[in-house]
Structures are given as structure tokens and as C-alpha cells.
C-alpha positions in Angstrom: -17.3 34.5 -25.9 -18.6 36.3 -23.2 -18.9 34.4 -19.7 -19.8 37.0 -16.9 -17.9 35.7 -14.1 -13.7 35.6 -13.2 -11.2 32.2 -13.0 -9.1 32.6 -9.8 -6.0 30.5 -9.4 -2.8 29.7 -7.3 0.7 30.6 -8.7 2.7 28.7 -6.2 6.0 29.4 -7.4 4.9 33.0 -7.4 3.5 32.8 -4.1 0.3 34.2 -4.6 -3.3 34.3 -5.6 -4.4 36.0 -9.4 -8.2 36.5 -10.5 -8.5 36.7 -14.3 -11.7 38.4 -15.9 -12.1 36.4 -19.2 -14.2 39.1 -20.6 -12.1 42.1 -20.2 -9.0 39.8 -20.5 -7.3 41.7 -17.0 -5.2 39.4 -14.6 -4.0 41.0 -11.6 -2.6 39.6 -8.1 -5.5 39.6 -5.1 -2.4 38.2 -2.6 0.6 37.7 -2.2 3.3 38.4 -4.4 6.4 40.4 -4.3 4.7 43.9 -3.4 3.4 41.7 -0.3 5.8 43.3 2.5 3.6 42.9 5.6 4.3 40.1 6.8 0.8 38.6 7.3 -0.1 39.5 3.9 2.5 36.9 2.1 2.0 33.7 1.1 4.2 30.9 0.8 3.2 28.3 -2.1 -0.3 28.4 -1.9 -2.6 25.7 -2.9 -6.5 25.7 -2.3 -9.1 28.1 -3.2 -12.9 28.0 -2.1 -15.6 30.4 -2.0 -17.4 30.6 1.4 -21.3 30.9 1.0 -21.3 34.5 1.2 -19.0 35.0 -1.5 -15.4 35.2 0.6 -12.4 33.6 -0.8 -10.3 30.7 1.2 -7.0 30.6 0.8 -4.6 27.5 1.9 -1.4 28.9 2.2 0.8 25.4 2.4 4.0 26.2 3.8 2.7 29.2 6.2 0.5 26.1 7.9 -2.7 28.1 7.7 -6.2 28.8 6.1 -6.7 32.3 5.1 -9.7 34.6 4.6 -9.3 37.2 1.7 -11.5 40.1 2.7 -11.3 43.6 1.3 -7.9 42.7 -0.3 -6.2 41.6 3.4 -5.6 38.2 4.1 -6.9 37.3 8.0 -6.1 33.9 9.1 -9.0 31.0 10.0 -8.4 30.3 13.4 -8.2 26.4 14.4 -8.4 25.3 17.5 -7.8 21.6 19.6 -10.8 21.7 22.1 -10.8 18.6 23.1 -7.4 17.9 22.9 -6.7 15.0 20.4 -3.6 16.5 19.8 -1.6 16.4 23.1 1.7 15.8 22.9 2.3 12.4 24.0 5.1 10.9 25.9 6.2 9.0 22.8 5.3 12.3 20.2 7.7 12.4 18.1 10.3 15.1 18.5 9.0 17.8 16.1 5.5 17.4 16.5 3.9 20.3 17.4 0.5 19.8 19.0 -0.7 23.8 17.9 0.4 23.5 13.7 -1.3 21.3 11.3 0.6 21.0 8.5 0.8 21.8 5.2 -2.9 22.8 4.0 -3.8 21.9 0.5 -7.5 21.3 -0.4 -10.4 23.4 0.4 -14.4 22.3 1.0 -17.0 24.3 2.3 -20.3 22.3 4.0 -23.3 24.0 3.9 -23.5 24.8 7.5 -20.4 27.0 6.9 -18.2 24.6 8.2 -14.2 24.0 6.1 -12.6 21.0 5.3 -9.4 21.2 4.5 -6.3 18.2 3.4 -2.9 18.9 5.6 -0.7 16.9 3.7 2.2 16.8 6.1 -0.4 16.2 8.9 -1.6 13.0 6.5 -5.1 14.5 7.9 -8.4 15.5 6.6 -10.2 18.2 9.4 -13.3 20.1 9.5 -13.0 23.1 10.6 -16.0 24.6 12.7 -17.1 28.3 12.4 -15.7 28.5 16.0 -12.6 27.1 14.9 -13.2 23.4 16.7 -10.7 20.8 15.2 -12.5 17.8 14.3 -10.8 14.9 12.9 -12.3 13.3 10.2 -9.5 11.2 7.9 -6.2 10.2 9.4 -4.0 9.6 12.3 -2.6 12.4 14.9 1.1 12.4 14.4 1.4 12.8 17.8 2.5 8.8 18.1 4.7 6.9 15.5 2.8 4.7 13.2 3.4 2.4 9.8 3.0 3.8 6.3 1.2 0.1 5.2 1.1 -0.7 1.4 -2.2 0.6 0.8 -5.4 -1.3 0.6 -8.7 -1.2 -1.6 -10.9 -0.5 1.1 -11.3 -0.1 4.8 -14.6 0.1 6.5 -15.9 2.0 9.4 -14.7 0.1 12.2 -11.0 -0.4 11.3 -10.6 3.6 10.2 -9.6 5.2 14.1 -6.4 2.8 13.0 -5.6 3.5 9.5 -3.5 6.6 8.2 -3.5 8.0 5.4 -0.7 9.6 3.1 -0.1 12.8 1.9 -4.0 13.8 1.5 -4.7 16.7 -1.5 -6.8 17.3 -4.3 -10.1 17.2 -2.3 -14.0 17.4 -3.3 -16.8 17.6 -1.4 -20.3 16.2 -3.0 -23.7 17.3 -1.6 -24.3 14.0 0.1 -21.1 14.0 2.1 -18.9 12.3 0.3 -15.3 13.2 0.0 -12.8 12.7 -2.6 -9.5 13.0 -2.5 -5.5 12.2 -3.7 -3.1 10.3 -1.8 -0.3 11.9 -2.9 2.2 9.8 -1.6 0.6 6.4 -3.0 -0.9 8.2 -5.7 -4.2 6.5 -5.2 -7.5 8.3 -5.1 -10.1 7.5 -2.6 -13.3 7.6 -1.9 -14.4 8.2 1.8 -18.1 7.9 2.6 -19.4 8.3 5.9 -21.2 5.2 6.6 -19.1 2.9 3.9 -15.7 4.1 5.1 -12.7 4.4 3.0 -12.1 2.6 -0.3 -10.3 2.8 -4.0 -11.6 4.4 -6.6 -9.1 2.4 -9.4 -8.3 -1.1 -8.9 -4.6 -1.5 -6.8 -3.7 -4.0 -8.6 -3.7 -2.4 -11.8 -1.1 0.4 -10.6 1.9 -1.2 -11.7 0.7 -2.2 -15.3 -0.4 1.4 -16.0 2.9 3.3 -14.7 4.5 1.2 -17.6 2.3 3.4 -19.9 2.3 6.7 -21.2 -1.5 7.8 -22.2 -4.9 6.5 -20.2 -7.2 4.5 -22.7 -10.4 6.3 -24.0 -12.6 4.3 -21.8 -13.2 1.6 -19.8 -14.0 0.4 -15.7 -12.3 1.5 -12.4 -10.9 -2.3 -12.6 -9.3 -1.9 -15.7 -6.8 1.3 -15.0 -5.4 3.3 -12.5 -3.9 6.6 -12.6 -0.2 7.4 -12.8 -0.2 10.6 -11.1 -3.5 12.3 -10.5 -3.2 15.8 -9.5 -6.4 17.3 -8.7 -10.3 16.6 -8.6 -13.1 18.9 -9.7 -17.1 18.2 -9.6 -18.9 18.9 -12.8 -22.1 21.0 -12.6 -23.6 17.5 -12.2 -21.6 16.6 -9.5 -19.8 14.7 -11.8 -16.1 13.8 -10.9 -13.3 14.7 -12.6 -9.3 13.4 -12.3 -6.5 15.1 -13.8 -3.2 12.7 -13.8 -0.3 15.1 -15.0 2.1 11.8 -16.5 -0.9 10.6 -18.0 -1.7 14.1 -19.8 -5.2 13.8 -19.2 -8.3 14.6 -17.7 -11.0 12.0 -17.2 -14.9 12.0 -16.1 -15.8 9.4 -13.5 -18.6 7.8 -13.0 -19.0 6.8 -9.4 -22.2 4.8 -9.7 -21.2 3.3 -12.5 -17.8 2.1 -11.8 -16.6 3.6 -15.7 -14.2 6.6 -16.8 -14.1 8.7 -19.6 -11.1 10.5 -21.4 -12.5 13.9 -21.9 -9.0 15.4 -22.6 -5.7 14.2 -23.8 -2.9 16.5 -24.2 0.0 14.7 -26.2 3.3 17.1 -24.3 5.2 19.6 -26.2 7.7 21.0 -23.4 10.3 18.9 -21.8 9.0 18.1 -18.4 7.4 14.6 -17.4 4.9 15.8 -15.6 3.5 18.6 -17.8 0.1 18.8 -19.0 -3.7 19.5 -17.2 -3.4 19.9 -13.4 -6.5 21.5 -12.4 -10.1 22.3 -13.6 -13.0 24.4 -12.8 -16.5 24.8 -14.1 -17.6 28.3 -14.4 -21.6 28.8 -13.9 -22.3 28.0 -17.7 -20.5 24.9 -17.6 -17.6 25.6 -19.1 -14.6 23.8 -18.3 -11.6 26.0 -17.5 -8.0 24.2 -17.3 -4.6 24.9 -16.1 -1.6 23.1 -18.0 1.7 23.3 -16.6 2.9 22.1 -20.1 1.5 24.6 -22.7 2.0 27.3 -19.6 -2.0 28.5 -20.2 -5.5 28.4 -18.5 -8.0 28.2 -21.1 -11.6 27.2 -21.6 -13.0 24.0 -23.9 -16.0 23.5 -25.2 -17.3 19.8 -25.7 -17.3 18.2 -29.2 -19.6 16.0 -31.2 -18.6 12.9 -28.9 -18.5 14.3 -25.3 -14.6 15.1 -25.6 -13.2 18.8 -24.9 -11.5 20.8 -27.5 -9.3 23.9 -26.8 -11.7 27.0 -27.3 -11.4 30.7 -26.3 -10.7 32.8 -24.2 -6.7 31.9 -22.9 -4.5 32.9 -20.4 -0.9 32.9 -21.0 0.7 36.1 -19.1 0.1 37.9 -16.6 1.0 41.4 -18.1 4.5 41.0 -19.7 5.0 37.8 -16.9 4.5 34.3 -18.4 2.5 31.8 -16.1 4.5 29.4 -14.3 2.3 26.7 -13.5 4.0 24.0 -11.7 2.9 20.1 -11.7 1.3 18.2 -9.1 -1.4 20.1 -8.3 -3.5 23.3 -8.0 -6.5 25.8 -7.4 -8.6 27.0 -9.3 -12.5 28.0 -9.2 -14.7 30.1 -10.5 -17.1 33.3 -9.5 -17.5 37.0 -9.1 
């Protein structure tokens, strides 16, 4: 089939960025990589991707602790800035915090007004990031002061948030309305943060330890019946639609948010030898079509939907970059769509 548009992706192990044109079938690096020798222009382990309103692609580059602009093939970095000075040292900081690095970026969102959130999951924050470069904290606690790790809790409203960290944040989305989803990698729990509700569960807590003692999701059911093993990464349909991929699991499922129900669009029964192989991203190209990354098969490929709303394996399929085969790791990954 033809589609008209490219899939870009992260190779974290290969430290760099590849867009794939389904049509012509040609995968080549857009950053990073071996042949990267200036320094600026390497990446190490990158995660998100997102595509600024005018068409420029984001780059988080996790272990070089910034956001990168990818602009006539040269990576420039996003500059961030404290300018109000939430992160001060502190007299009690602990000894290797350092008030001008946030750590660890993972997943990209861009608002309408151009502004980038991004997850900094050894910050355990979630910032916006003003054209300007103005920090602005919107999830988490500074770790400029020691703080508890608490078992986590269903939900937490508005007023109790300035005090409540969070763990490990990745796999964010961004819905029109303002809403933000995203993983806690740590506690592998997926939450919900609205700005006037606060911070809740999507899946019941007190399921957790029922479902770790399984190997598949079920087909169906209500965000009080199940929770995740170890979701990955979360997509919006065309719809705005959510979807979860849980690596362990070997699935992908379609929430609905208003109506408190999941879906099992994909299952992928494993065929390699690691636990947590299987889908660990999607995107959505502009036709709809779902485009998925699995770390067990080694492939990005698109599905179609069948009779029943499920997705089957379709064409076209990535498995090699020339001679190279992919190397898709678990836990976690970018991929979108566009030009």
C-alpha cells in the first residue's frame, strides 16, 4: 500500500534517530550514529520524538540531559532555563544535585502555543518548557531536598500535589484539552493528570499484584478489573483515543477514559527469548494506520483493523536497516509519523 508520509523512530542502543519511507522502502540515520564525530551531533540513548508545529523534529536525548532540535540535518539543543529559581541548591540538596541539569529526558509534547513538555525521568519531573526556555514545573518534586518514595496512591487532588513526587515519569501524551498521560516507570502505574482534578490511576492499585501473576491481559473489561504489568509507552489515536502498550503483557490496549473500559487490540503470543519482548511503541500515521515497534519479532510494521476492531499484521515492514537488523530494546520508545 501506498501511505505518503515517513515513520521516524529511536534506536537507543544505536544511539540515534532513523526515518523510514514506507513507500520507497529507504531507512537511513537523520542523527546520531557512529559517523556522528562532532561532538554535539551524538546522541546517547535517545528516547522521544515530536514534531513542532512547523514541521521540526524534537529529539530527547536521555543520557546527554537535553532536548534537541533537528534542523537541516544538525542537531541544536532547546535551551532551558530556571527563571525564577525553583531549583536552588538548598542547604540540605543532596550532594549530586545539580541545580542547571534536568535529568534524563524521555517523553516529548508539544502545546499549541509552541510550548514543550517533556518527562525527566531521573528528575521524577514533568516541565513545560517555554519558547524562551522558562522552566515551569508542572508534575513532581525538585530534587533539590530529600523526600519519600510512598507506596503509590489512586489519586491525589489539587491541593495535596506541591507535596507528592512522582517516580520515574515516561511514556507521555498530551490531549487537546490539557490532559496529560503518562508511565511511572518505577511503580509501573499509569496516570492521569488533569489540571483541575489533579493526579489519579488509570487501573485499579489494587489489582497490581493479581495481574503480575499473569501472562496475557484479558480481551476486555474496566480499569477496576486489571492493571498493567509493564506498560511501556502511550500513543493517542486519530480520535484522541489512548493507547497502552505493556511489553510483559505482549499487548497493546485502547482505553477508554470516559468510559472507564479497555480493549485488547493486539496480542503478540512471544517467539524470542526475552521477557519483556513484544509491542513497545505505536504511532498513527495521517490515514490512521497504526504503525508498531516490537522488540520481540525485531520489526516496525503497519496493521490494519479486522472484522472485530482487533489489529492484524499487514504491509509494509521494517526489519533492517540496510544489511543491519533493528535492535529494538524493551521498555520503551519513539516513534511518530510525518513528512
Amino acid at each position: 500500500m501506498s501511505v505518503g508520509y515517513a515513520i521516524y523512530f529511536v534506536d537507543r542502543l544505536g544511539h540515534r534517530v532513523v526515518r523510514w519511507d514506507p513507500d520507497s522502502g529507504e531507512a537511513r540515520v537523520i542523527a546520531g550514529g557512529p559517523s556522528a564525530s562532532d561532538p554535539s551531533q551524538t546522541l546517547s540513548e535517545p528516547y522521544g520524538l515530536a514534531f513542532e508545529p512547523a514541521g521540526t523534529l524534537l529529539i530527547s536525548d536521555k543520557l546527554n540531559h537535553r532536548i534537541c532540535r533537528l534542523r537541516k540535518g544538525q542537531l541544536e539543543t532547546v535551551p532551558m532555563r530556571d527563571m525564577d529559581g525553583h531549583r536552588a541548591a538548598r542547604p540540605d540538596s543532596p550532594a549530586m544535585f545539580d541545580p542547571d541539569k534536568v535529568h534524563c529526558p524521555t517523553s516529548l509534547a508539544v502545546e499549541k502555543g509552541g510550548a514543550i513538555l517533556c518527562a525527566f525521568y531521573d528528575d521524577d519531573t514533568i516541565y513545560r518548557i517555554h519558547p524562551n526556555g522558562r522552566l515551569e514545573l508542572v508534575l513532581g518534586l525538585v530534587p533539590n531536598r530529600h523526600y519519600f518514595h510512598n507506596p503509590p496512591r489512586q489519586s491525589i487532588s489539587m491541593e495535596d500535589l506541591h507535596a507528592h513526587p512522582i517516580v520515574g515519569p515516561t511514556g507521555m501524551v498530551l490531549r487537546s484539552d490539557g490532559t496529560i498521560f503518562f508511565v511511572e516507570r518505577q511503580s509501573q502505574v499509569v496516570r492521569e493528570f488533569h489540571p483541575n482534578r489533579g493526579l489519579r490511576s488509570l487501573f485499579s492499585l489494587s489489582q497490581m499484584p493479581r495481574w503480575f501473576q499473569r501472562t496475557e491481559a484479558p480481551e476486555e473489561g474496566t480499569l477496576e478489573e486489571y492493571h498493567p504489568v509493564y506498560p511501556s509507552t502511550l500513543t493517542l489515536g486519530p480520535d484522541e483515543s489512548l493507547y497502552l502498550c505493556d511489553n510483559l503483557h505482549g499487548c497493546v490496549l485502547r482505553i477508554d477514559v470516559e468510559r472507564a473500559r479497555f480493549r485488547r487490540v493486539l496480542h503478540h503470543r512471544r517467539t524470542g527469548p526475552f521477557l519483556d519482548g513484544g509491542p513497545v511503541a505505536v504511532a498513527f500515521g495521517s490515514d490512521g494506520t497504526p504503525w508498531v515497534a516490537n522488540s520481540d519479532t525485531q520489526e516496525l510494521r503497519a496493521y490494519s483493523l479486522a472484522g472485530d476492531g482487533t489489529w492484524v499484521p499487514a504491509s509494509p515492514r521494517l526489519a533492517s536497516i540496510g544489511k543491519e537488523p533493528l535492535r529494538l530494546g524493551g521498555g520503551g520508545m519513539g516513534v511518530v509519523a510525518g513528512s
